[in-house]
C-alpha positions in Angstrom: -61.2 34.4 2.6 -60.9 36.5 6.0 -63.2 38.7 4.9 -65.5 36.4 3.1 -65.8 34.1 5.7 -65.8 36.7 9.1 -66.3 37.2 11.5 -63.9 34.7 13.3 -63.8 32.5 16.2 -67.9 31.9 15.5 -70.1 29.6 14.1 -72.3 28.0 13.8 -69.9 24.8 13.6 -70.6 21.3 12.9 -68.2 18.4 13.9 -67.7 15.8 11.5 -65.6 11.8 12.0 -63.3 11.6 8.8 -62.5 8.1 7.4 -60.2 6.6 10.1 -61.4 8.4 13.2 -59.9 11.8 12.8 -62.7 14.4 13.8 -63.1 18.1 12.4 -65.0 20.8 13.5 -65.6 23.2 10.8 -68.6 26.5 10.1 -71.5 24.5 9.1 -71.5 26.4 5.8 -68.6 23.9 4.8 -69.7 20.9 5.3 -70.3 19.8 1.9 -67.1 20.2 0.6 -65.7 18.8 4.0 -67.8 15.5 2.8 -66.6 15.2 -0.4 -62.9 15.3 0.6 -63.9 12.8 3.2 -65.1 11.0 0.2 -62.0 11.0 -1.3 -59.6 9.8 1.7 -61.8 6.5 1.6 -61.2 6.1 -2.0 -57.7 6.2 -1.1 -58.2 4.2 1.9 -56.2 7.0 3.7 -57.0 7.1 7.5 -57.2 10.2 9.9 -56.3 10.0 13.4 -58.0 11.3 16.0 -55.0 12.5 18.1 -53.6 14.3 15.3 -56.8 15.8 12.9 -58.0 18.9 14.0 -59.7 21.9 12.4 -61.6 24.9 14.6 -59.1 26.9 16.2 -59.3 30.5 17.9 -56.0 31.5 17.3 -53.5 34.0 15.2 -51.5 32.5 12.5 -47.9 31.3 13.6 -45.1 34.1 13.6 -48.3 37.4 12.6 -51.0 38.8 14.0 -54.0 38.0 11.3 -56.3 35.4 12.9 -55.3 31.6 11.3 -58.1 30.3 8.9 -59.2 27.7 11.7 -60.3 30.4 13.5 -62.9 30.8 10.7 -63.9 27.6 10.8 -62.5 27.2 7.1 -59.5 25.0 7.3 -58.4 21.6 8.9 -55.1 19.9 9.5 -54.9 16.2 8.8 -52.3 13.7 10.3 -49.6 16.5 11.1 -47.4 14.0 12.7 -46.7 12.2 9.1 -47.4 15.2 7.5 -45.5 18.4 9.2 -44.9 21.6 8.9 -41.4 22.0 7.2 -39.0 23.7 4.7 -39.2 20.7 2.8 -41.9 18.8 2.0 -42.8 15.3 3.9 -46.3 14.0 3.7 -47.7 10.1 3.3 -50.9 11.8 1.6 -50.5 9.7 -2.0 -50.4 12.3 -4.6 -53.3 11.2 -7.0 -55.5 11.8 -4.0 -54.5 15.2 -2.8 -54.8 16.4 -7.0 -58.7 14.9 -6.9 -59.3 17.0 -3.8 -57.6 20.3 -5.4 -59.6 19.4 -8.6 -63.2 19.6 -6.5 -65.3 22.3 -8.0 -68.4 23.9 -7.2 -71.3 24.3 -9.8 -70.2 28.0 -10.6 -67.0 26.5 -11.8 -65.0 28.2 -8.2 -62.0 25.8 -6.9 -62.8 24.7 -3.2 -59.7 23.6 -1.6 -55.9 24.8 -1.3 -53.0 22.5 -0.2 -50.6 23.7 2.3 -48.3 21.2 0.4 -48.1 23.8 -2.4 -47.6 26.7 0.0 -44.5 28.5 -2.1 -42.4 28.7 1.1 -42.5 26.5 4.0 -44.9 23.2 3.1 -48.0 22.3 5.4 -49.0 18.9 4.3 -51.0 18.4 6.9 -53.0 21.7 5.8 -56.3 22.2 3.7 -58.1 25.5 3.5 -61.4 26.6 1.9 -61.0 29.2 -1.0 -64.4 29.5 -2.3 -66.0 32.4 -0.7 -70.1 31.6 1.2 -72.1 32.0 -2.2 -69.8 30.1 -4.5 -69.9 26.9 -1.8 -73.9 27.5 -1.6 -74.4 27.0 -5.3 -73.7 23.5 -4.6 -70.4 20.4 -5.4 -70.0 19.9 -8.6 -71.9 16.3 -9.7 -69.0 14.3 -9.9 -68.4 14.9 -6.2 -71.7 14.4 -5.0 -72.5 14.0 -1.5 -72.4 10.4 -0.6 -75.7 9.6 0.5 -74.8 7.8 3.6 -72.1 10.5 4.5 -74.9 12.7 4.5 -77.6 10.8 6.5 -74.2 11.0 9.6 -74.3 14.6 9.7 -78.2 15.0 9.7 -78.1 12.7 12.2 -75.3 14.9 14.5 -78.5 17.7 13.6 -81.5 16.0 15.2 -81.3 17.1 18.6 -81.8 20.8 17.4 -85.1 20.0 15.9 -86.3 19.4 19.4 -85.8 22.9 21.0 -87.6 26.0 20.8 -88.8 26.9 17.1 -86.9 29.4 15.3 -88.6 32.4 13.7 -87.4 35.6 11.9 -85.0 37.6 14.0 -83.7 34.8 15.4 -79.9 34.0 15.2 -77.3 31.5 16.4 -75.8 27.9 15.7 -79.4 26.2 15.4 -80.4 28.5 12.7 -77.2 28.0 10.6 -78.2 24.5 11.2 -81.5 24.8 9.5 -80.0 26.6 7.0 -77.6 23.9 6.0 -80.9 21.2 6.2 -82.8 23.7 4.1 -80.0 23.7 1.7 -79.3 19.8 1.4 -82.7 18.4 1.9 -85.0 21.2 0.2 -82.7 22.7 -2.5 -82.5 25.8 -1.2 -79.7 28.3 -1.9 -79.4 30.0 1.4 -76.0 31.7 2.9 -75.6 29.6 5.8 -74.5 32.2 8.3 -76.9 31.8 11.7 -79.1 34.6 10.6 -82.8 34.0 10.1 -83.5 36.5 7.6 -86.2 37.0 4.4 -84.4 34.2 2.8 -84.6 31.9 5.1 -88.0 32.7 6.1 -89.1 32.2 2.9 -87.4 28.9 2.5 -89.4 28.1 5.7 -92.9 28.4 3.7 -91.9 26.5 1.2 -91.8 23.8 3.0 -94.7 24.4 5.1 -96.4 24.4 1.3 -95.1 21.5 0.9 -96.7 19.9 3.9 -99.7 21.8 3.5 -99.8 24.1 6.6 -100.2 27.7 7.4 -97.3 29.9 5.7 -96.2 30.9 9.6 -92.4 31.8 8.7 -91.9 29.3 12.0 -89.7 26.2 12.0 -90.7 23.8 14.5 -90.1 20.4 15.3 -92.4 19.2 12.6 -90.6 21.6 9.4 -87.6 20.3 10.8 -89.0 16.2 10.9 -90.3 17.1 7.4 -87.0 18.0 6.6 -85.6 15.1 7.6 -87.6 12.7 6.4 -86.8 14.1 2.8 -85.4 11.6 0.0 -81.9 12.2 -0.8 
């Protein structure tokens, strides 16, 4: 996952509020699978807290020298005062839950989410990790986790204020690309690797939608691709 997910300690990231107030920050590229777990705690009725949920973390792993998987942007930690690290394992996460989020899939059939409660030595309850690598994640959540629709209405909202800067072309590169990327993906059905890069693929995706809206085939995404975007049904 290190290698599929590098490089660490960059994004682009997107912070997310988990049912209860807990709040994650987590590469962009994740956030579907980040929803439908979300999805799952408020089946449960199981609430975060925001002094104890975290997630994006530039650090080494505890006791090596690898760099942790929430350096990557790939892993979050939920209530770890109920749910701590330990040779034995203590957690108040009910157990039907935590099997329907190790039972997501994507549509190429690739498990999303390890347990750190099933960690062979010392148990992280509080721990979940991506192990889908970029591609797998991009083909999309399996149906029976879909998206909830107004789950994903908050995060295009947390999005809106980079449609209002300078429009992205190809060659550019950064958090608001991997942004558009992730739109592209949700809102257009596109398939794109969401890694910051505006390459071919994403400049293609780009014309599409200007197509769509019947301009000029420009490769440019300004405030009105990304408004178009936007305004897209569910």
């Amino acid at each position: 996952m290190r290698r599929a997910w590098a490089p660490h300690c960059q994004g682009p990231h997107t912070t997310l509020t988990l049912h209860g107030g807990g709040r994650i920050t987590i590469k962009t590229a994740t956030v579907p699978a980040w929803l439908v777990l979300n999805d799952i705690l408020r089946k449960h009725n199981y609430q975060t807290h925001r002094a104890d949920t975290g997630a994006f973390n530039c650090r080494v792993i505890t006791g090596g020298s690898n760099y942790s998987l929430h350096a990557y942007g790939i892993a979050a930690d939920l209530n770890w005062s109920k749910n701590p690290y330990s040779k034995t394992l203590r957690t108040d996460m009910p157990g039907a839950m935590v099997a329907e989020i190790k039972a997501i899939r994507t549509m190429n059939g690739k498990r999303v989410f390890r347990w750190g409660g099933d960690y062979r030595g010392n148990k992280d309850a509080m721990h979940y990790e991506i192990i889908c690598t970029p591609r797998d994640l991009a083909s999309g959540i399996h149906q029976q986790n879909a998206i909830p629709p107004a789950d994903l209405g908050q995060v295009l909202r947390t999005l809106q204020e980079s449609s209002r800067g300078t429009p992205l072309k190809r060659g550019d590169n950064g958090p608001r690309v991997g942004q558009l990327q992730w739109v592209l993906n949700q809102k257009a059905g596109q398939g794109l690797i969401v890694d910051g890069d505006f390459g071919p693929a994403t400049e293609a995706s780009v014309n599409n939608a200007l197509r769509f809206m019947g301009r000029p085939e420009n490769g440019v995404a300004d405030s009105g691709v990304w408004q178009f975007l936007f305004a897209a049904p569910d």
